[in-house]
mmCIF file as gemmi writes it, N, C-alpha and C atoms, coordinates in Angstrom:
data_model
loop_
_atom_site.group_PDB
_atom_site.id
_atom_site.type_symbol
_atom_site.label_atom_id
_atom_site.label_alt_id
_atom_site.label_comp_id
_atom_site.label_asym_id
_atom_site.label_entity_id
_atom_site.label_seq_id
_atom_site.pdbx_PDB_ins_code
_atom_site.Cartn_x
_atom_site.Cartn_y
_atom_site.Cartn_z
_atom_site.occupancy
_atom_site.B_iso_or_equiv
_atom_site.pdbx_formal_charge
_atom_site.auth_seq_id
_atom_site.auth_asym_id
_atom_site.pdbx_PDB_model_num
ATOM 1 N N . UNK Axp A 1 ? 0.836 -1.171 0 1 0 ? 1 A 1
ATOM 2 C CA . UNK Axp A 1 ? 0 0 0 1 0 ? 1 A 1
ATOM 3 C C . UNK Axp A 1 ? 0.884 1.239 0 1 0 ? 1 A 1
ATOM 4 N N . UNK Axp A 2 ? 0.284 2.497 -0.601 1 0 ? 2 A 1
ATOM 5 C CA . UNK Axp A 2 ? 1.361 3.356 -0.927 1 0 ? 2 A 1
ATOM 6 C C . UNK Axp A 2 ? 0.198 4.23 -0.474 1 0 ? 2 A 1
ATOM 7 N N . UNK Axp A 3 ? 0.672 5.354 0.804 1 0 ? 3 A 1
ATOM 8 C CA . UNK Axp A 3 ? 0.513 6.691 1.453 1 0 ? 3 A 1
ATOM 9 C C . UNK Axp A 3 ? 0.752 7.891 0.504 1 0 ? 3 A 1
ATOM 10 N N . UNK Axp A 4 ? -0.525 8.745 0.339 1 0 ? 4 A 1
ATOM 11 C CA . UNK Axp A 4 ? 0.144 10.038 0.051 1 0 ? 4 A 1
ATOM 12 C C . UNK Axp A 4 ? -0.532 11.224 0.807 1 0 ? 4 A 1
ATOM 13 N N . UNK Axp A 5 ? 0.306 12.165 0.96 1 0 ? 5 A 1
ATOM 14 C CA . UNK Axp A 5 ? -0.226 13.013 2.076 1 0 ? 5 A 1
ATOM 15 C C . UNK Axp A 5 ? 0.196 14.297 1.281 1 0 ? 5 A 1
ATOM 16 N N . UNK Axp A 6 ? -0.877 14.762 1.524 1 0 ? 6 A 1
ATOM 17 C CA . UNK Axp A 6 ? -1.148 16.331 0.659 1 0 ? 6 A 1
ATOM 18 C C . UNK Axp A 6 ? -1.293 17.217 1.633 1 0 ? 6 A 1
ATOM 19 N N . UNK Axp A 7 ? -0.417 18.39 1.857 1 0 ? 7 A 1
ATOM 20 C CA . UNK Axp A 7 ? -0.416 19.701 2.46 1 0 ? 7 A 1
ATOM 21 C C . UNK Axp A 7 ? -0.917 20.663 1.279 1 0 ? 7 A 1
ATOM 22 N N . UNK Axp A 8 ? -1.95 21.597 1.953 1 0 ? 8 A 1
ATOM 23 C CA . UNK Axp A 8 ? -2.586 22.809 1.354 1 0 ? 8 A 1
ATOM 24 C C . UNK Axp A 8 ? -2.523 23.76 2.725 1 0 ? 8 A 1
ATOM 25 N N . UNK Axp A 9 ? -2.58 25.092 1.87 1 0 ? 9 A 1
ATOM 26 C CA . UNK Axp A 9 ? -2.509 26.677 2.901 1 0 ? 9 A 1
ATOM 27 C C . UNK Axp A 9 ? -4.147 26.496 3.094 1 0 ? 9 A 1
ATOM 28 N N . UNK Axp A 10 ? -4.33 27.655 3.994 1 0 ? 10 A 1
ATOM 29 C CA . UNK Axp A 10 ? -5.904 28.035 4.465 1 0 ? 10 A 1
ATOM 30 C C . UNK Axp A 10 ? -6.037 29.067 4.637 1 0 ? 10 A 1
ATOM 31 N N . UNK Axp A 11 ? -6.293 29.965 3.853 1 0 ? 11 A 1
ATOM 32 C CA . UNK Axp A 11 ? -7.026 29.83 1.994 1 0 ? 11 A 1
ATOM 33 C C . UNK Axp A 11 ? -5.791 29.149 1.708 1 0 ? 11 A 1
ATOM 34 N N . UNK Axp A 12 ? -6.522 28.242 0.54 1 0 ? 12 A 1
ATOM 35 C CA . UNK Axp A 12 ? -5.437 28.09 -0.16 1 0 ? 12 A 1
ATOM 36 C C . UNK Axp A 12 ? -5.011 28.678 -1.432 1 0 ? 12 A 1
ATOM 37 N N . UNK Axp A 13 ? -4.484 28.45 -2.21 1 0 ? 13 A 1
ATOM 38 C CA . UNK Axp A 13 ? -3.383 29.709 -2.736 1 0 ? 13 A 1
ATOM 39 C C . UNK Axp A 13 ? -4.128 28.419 -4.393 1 0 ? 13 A 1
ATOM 40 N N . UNK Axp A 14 ? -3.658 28.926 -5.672 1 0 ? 14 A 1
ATOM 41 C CA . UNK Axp A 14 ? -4.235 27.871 -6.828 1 0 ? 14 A 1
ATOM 42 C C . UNK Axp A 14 ? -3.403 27.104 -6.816 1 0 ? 14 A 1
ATOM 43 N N . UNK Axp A 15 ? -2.05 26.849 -6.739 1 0 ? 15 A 1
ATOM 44 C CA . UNK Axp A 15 ? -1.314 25.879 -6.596 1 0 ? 15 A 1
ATOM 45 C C . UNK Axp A 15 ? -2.099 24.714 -5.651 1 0 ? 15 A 1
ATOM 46 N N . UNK Axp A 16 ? -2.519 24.955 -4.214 1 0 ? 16 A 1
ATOM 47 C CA . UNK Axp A 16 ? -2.88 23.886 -3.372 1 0 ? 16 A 1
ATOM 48 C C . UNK Axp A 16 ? -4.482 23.241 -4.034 1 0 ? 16 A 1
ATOM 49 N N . UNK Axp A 17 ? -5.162 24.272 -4.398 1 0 ? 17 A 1
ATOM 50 C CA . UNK Axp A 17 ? -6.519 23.796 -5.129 1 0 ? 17 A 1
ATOM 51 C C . UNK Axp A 17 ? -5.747 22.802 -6.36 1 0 ? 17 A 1
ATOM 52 N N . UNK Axp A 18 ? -5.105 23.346 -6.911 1 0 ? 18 A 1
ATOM 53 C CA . UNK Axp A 18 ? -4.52 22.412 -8.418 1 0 ? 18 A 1
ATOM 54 C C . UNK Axp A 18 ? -4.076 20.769 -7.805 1 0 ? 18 A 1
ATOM 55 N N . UNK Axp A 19 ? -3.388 21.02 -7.174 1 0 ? 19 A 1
ATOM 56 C CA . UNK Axp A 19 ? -2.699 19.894 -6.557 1 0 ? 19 A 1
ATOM 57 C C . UNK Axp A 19 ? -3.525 18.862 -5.509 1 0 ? 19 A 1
ATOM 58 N N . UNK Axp A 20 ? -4.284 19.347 -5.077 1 0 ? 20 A 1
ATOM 59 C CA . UNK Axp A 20 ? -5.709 18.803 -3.935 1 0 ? 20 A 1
ATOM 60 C C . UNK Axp A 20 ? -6.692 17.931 -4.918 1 0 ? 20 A 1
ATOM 61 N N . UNK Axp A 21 ? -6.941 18.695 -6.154 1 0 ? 21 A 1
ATOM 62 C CA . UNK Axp A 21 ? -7.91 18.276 -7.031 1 0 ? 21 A 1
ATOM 63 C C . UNK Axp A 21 ? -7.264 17.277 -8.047 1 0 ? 21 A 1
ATOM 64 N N . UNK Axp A 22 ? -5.83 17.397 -8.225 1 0 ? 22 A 1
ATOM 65 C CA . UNK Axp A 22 ? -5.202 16.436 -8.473 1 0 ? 22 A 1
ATOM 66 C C . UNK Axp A 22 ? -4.91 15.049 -8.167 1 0 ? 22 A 1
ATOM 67 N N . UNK Axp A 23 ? -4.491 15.052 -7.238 1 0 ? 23 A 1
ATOM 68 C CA . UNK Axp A 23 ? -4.369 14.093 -5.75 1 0 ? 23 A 1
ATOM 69 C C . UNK Axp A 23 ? -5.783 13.25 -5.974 1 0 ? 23 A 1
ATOM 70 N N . UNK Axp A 24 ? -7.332 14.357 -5.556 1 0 ? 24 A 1
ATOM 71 C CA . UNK Axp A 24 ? -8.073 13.133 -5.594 1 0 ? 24 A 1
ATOM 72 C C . UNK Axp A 24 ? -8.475 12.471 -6.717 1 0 ? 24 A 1
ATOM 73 N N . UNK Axp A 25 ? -8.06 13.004 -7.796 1 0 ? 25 A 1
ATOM 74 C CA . UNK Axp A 25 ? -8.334 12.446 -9.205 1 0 ? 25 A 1
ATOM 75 C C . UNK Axp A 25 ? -7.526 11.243 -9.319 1 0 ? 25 A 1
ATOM 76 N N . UNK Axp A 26 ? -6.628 11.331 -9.139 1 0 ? 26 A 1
ATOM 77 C CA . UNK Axp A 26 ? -5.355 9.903 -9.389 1 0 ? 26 A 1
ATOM 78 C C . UNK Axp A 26 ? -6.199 9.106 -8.257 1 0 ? 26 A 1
ATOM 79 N N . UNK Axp A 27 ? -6.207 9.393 -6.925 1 0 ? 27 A 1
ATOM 80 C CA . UNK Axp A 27 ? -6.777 8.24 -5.88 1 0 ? 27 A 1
ATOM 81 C C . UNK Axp A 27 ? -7.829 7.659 -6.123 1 0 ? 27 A 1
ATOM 82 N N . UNK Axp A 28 ? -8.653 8.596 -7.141 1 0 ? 28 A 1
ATOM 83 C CA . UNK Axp A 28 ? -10.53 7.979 -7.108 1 0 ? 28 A 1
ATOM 84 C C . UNK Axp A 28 ? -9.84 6.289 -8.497 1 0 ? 28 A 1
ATOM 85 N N . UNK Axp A 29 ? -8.855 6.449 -8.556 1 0 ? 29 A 1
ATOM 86 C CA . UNK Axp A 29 ? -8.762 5.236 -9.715 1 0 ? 29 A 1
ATOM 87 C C . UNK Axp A 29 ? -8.237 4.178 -9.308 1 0 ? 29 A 1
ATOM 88 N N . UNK Axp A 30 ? -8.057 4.071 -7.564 1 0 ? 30 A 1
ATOM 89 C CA . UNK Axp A 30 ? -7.363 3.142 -7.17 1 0 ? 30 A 1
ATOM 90 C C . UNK Axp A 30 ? -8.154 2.467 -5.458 1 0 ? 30 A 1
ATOM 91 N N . UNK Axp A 31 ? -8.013 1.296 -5.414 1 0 ? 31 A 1
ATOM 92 C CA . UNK Axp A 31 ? -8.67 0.937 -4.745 1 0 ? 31 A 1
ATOM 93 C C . UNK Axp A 31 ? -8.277 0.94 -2.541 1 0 ? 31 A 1
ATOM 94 N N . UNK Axp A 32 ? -8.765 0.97 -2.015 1 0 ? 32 A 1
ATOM 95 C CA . UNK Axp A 32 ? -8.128 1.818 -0.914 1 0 ? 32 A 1
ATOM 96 C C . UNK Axp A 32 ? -7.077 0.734 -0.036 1 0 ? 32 A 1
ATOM 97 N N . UNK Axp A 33 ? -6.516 -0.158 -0.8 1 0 ? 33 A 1
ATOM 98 C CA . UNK Axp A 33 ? -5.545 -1.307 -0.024 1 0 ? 33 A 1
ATOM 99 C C . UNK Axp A 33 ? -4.309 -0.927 -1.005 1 0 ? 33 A 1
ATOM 100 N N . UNK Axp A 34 ? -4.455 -0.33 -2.356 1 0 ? 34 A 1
ATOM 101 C CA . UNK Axp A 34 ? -3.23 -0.244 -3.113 1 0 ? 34 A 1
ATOM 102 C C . UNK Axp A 34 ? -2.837 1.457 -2.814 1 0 ? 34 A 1
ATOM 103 N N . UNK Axp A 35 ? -4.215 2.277 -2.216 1 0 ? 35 A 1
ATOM 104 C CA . UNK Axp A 35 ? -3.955 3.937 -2.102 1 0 ? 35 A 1
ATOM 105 C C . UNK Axp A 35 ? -4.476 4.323 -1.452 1 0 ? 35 A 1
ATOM 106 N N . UNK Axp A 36 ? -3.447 5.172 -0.058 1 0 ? 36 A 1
ATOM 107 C CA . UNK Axp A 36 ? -4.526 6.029 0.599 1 0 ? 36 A 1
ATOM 108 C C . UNK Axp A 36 ? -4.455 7.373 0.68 1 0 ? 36 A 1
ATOM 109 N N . UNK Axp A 37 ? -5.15 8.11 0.28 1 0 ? 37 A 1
ATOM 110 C CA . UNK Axp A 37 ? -4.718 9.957 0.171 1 0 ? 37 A 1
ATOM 111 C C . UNK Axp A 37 ? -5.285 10.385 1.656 1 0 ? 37 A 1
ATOM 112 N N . UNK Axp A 38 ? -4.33 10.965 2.067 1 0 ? 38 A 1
ATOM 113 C CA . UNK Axp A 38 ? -4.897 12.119 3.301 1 0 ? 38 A 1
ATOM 114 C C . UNK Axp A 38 ? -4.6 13.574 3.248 1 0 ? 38 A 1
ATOM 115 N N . UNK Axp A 39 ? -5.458 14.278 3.177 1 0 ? 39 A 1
ATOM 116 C CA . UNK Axp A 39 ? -5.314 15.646 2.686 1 0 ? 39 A 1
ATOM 117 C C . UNK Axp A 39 ? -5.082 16.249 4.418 1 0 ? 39 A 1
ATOM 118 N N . UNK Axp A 40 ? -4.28 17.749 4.243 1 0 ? 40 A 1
ATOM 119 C CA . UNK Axp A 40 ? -3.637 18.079 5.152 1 0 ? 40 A 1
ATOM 120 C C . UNK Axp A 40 ? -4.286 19.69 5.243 1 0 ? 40 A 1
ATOM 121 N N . UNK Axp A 41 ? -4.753 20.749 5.729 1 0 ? 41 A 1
ATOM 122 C CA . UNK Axp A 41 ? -4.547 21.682 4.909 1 0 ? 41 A 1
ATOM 123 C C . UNK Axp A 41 ? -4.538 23.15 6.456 1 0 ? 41 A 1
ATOM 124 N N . UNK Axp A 42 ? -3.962 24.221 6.342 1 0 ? 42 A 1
ATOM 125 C CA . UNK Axp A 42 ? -4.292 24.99 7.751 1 0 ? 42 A 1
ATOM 126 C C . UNK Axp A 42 ? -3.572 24.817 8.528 1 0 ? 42 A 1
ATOM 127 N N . UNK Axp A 43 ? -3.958 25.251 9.69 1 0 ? 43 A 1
ATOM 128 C CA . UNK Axp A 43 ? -3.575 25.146 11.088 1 0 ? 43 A 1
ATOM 129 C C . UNK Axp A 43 ? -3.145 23.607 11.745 1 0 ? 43 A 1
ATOM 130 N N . UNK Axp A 44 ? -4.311 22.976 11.935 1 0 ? 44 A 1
ATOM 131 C CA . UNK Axp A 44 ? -4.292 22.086 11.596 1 0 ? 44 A 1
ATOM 132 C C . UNK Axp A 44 ? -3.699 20.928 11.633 1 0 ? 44 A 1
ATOM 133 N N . UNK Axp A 45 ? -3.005 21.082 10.485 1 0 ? 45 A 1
ATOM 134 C CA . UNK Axp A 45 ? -1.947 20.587 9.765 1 0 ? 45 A 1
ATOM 135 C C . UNK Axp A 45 ? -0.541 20.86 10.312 1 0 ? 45 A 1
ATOM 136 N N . UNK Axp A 46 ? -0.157 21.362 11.403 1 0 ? 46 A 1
ATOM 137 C CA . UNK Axp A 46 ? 0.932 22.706 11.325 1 0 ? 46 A 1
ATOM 138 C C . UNK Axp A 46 ? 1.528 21.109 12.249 1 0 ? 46 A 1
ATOM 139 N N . UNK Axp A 47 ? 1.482 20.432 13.148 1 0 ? 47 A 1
ATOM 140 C CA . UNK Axp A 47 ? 2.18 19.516 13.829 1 0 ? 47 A 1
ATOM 141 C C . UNK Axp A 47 ? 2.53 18.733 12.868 1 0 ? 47 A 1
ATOM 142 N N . UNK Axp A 48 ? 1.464 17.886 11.623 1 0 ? 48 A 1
ATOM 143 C CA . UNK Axp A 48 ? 2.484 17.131 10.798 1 0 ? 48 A 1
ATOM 144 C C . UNK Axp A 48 ? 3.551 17.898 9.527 1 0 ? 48 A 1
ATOM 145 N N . UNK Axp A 49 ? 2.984 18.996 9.328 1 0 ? 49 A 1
ATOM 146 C CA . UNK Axp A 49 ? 3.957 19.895 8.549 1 0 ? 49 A 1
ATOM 147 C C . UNK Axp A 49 ? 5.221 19.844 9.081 1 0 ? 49 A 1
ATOM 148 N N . UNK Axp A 50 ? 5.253 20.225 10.464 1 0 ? 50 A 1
ATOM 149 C CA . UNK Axp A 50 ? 7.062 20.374 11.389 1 0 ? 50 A 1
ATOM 150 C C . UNK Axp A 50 ? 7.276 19.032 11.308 1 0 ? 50 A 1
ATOM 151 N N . UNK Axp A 51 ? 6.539 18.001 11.252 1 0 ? 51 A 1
ATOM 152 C CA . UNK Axp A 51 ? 7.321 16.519 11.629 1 0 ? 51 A 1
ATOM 153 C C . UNK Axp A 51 ? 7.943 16.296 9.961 1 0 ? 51 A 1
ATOM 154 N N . UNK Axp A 52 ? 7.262 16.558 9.63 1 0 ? 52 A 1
ATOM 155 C CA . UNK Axp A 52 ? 8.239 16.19 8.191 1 0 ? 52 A 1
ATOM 156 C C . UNK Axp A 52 ? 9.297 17.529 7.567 1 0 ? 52 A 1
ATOM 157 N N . UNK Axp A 53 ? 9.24 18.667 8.607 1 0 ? 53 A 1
ATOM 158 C CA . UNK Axp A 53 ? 10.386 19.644 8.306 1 0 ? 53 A 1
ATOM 159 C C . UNK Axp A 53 ? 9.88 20.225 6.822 1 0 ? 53 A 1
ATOM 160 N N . UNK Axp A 54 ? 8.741 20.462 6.306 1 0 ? 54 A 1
ATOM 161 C CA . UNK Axp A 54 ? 8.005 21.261 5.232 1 0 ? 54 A 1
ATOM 162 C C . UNK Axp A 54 ? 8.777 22.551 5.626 1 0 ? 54 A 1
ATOM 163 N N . UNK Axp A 55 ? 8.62 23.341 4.33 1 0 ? 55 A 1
ATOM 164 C CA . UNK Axp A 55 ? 8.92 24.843 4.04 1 0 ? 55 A 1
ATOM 165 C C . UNK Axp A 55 ? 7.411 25.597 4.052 1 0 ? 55 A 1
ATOM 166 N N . UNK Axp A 56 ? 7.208 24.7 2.568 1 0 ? 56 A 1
ATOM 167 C CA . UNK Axp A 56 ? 5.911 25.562 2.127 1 0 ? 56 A 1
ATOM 168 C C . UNK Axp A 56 ? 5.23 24.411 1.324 1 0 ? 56 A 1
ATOM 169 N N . UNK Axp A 57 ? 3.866 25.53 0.798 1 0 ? 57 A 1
ATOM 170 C CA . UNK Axp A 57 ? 2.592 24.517 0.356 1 0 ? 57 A 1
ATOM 171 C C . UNK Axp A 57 ? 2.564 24.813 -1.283 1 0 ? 57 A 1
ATOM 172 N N . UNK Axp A 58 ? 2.256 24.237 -1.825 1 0 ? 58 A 1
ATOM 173 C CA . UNK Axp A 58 ? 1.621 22.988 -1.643 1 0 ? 58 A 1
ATOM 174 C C . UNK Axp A 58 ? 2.606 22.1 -1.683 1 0 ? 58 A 1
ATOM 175 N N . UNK Axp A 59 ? 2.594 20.81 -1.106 1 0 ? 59 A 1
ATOM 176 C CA . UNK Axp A 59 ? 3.334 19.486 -0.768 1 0 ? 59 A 1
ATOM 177 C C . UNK Axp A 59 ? 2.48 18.225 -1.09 1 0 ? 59 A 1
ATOM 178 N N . UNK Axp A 60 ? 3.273 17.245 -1.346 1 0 ? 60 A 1
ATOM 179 C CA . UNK Axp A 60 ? 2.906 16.4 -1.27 1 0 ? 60 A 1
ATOM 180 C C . UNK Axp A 60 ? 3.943 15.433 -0.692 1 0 ? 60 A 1
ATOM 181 N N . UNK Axp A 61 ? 3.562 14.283 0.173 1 0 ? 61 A 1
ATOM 182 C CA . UNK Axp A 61 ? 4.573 13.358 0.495 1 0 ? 61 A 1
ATOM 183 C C . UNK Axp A 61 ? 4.251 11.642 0.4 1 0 ? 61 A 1
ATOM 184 N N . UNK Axp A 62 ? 5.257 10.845 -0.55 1 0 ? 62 A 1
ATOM 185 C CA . UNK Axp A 62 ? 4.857 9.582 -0.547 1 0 ? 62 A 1
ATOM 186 C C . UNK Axp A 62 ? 5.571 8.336 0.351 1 0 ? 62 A 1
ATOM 187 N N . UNK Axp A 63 ? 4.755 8.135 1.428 1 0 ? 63 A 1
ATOM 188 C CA . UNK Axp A 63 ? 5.131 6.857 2.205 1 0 ? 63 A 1
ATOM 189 C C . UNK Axp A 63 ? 6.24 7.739 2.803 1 0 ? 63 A 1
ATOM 190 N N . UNK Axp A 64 ? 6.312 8.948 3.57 1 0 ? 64 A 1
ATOM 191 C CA . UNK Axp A 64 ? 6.878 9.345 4.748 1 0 ? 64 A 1
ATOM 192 C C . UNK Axp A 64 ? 7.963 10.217 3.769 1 0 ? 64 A 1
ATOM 193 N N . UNK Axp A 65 ? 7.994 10.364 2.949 1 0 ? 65 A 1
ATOM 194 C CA . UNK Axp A 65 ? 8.771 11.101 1.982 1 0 ? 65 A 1
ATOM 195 C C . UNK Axp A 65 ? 8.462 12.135 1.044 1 0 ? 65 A 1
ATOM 196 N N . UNK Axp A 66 ? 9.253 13.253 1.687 1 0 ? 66 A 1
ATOM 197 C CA . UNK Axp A 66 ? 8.556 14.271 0.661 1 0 ? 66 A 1
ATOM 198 C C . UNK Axp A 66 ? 9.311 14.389 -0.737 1 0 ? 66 A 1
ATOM 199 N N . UNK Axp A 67 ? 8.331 14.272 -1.507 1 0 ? 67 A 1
ATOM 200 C CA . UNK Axp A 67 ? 8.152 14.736 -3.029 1 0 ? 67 A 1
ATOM 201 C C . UNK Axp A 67 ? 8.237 15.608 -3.6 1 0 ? 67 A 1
ATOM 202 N N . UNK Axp A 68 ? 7.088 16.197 -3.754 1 0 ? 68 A 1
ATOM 203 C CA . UNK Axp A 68 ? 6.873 17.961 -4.209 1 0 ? 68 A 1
ATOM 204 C C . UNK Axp A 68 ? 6.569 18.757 -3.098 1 0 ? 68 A 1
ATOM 205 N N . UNK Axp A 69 ? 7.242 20.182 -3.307 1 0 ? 69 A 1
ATOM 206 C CA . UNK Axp A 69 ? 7.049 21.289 -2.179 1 0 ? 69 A 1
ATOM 207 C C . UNK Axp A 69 ? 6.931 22.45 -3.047 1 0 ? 69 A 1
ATOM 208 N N . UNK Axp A 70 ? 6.821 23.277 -2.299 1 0 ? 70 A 1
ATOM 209 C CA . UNK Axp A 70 ? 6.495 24.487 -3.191 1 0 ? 70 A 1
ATOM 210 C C . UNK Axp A 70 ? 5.864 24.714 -4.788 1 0 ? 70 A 1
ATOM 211 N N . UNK Axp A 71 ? 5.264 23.669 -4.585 1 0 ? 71 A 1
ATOM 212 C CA . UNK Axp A 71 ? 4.515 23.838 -6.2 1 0 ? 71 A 1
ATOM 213 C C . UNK Axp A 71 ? 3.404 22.616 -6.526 1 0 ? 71 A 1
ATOM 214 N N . UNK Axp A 72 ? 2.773 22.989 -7.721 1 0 ? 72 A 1
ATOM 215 C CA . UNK Axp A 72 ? 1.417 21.691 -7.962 1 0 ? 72 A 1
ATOM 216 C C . UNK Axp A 72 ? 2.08 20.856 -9.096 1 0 ? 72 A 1
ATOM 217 N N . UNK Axp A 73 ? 2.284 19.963 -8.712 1 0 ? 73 A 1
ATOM 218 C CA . UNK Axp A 73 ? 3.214 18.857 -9.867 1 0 ? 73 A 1
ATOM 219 C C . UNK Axp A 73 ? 2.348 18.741 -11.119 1 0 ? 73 A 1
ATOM 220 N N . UNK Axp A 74 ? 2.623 18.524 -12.153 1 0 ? 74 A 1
ATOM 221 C CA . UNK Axp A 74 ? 1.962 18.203 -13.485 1 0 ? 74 A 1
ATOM 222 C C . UNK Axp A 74 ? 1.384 16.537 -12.75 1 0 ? 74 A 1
ATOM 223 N N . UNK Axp A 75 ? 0.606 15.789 -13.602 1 0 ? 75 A 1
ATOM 224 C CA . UNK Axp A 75 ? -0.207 14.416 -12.927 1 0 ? 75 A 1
ATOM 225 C C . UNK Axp A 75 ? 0.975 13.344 -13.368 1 0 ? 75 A 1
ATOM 226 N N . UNK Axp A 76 ? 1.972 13.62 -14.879 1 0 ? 76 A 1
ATOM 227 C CA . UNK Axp A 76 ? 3.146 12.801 -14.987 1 0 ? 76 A 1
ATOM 228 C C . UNK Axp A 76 ? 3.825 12.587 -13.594 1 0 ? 76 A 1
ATOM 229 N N . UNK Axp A 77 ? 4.118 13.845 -13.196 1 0 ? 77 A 1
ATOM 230 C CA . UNK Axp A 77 ? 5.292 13.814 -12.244 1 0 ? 77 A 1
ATOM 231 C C . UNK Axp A 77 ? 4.811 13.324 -10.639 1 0 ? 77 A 1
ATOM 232 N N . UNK Axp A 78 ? 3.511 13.57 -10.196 1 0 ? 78 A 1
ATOM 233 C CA . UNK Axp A 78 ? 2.897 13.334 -9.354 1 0 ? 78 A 1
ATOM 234 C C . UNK Axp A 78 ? 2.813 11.575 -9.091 1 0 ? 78 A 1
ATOM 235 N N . UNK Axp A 79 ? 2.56 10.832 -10.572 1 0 ? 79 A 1
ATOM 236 C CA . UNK Axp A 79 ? 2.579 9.948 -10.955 1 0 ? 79 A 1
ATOM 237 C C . UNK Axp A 79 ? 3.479 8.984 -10.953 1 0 ? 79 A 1
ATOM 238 N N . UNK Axp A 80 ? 4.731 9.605 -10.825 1 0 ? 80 A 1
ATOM 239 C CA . UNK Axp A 80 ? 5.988 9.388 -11.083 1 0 ? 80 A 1
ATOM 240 C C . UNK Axp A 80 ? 6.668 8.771 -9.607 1 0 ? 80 A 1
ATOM 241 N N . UNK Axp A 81 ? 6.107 10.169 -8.986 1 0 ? 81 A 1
ATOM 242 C CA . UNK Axp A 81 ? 6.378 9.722 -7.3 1 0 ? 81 A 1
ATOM 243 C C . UNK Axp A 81 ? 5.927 9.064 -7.306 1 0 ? 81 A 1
ATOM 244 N N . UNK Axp A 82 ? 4.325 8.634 -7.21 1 0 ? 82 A 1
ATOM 245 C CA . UNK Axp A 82 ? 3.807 7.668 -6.67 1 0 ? 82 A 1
ATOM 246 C C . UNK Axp A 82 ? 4.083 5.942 -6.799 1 0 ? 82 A 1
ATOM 247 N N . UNK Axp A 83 ? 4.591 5.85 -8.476 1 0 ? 83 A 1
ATOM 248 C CA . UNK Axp A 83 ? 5.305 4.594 -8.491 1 0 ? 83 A 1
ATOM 249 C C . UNK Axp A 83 ? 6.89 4.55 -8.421 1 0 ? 83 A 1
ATOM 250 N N . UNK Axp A 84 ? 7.692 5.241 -7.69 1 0 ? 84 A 1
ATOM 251 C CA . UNK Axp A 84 ? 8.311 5.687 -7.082 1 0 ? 84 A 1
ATOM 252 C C . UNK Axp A 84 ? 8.445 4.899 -5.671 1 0 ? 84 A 1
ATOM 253 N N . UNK Axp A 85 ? 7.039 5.135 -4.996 1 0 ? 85 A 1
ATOM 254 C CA . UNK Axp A 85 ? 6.739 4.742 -4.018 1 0 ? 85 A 1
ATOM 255 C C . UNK Axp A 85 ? 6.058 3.618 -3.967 1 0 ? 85 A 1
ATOM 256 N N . UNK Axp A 86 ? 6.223 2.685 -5.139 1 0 ? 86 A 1
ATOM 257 C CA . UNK Axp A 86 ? 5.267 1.216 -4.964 1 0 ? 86 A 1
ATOM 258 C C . UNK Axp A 86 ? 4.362 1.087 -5.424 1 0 ? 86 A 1
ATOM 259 N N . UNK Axp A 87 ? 3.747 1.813 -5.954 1 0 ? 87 A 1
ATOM 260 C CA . UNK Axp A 87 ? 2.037 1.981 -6.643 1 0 ? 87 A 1
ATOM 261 C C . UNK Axp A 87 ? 2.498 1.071 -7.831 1 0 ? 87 A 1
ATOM 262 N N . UNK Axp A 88 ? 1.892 0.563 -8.421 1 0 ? 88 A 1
ATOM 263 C CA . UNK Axp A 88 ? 1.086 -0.02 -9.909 1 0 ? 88 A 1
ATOM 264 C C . UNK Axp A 88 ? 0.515 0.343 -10.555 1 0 ? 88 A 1
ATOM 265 N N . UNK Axp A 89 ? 0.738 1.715 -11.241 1 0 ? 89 A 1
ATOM 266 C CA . UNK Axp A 89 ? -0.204 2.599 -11.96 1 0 ? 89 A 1
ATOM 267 C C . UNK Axp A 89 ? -0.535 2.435 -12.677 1 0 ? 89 A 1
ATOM 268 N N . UNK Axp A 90 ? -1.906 2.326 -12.711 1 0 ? 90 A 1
ATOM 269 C CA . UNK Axp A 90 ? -3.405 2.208 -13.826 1 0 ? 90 A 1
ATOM 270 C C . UNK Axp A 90 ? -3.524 3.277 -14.754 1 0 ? 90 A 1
């Protein structure tokens, strides 16, 4: 099973909307033992943000590893991480 964890600002900024709406688009195609998305976003968020030593948003991190930061990945590259991280992409 492959984790991905999505940080967004509050408001969020179009990068975190791009990347949020991204995220659940790739997950809605996978079944919840091969993918699990947990969205992050705010205040909130601010204890697992410091545990993984984040800068800024939008982020994403796969299986305890961050990926993308400061920006909304194209769905290649997002994609990329994710089998990266073990996925079997459909």
């Amino acid at each position: 099973m492959v984790h991905l964890e999505v940080f967004s600002g509050d408001p969020p900024c179009a990068g975190c909307v791009a990347i949020v709406a991204l995220a659940e688009r790739i997950a809605a195609r996978y079944a919840a033992d091969e993918l699990t998305l947990t969205l992050y976003s705010g205040e909130s968020a601010m204890a697992k943000f410091d545990e993984y030593g984040l800068a800024c948003v939008p982020a994403a991190v796969v299986n305890g590893s961050i990926r993308i930061e400061g920006m909304c990945p194209t769905e290649a590259t997002l994609n990329n991480a994710l089998r990266e991280g073990g996925l079997c992409l459909k």
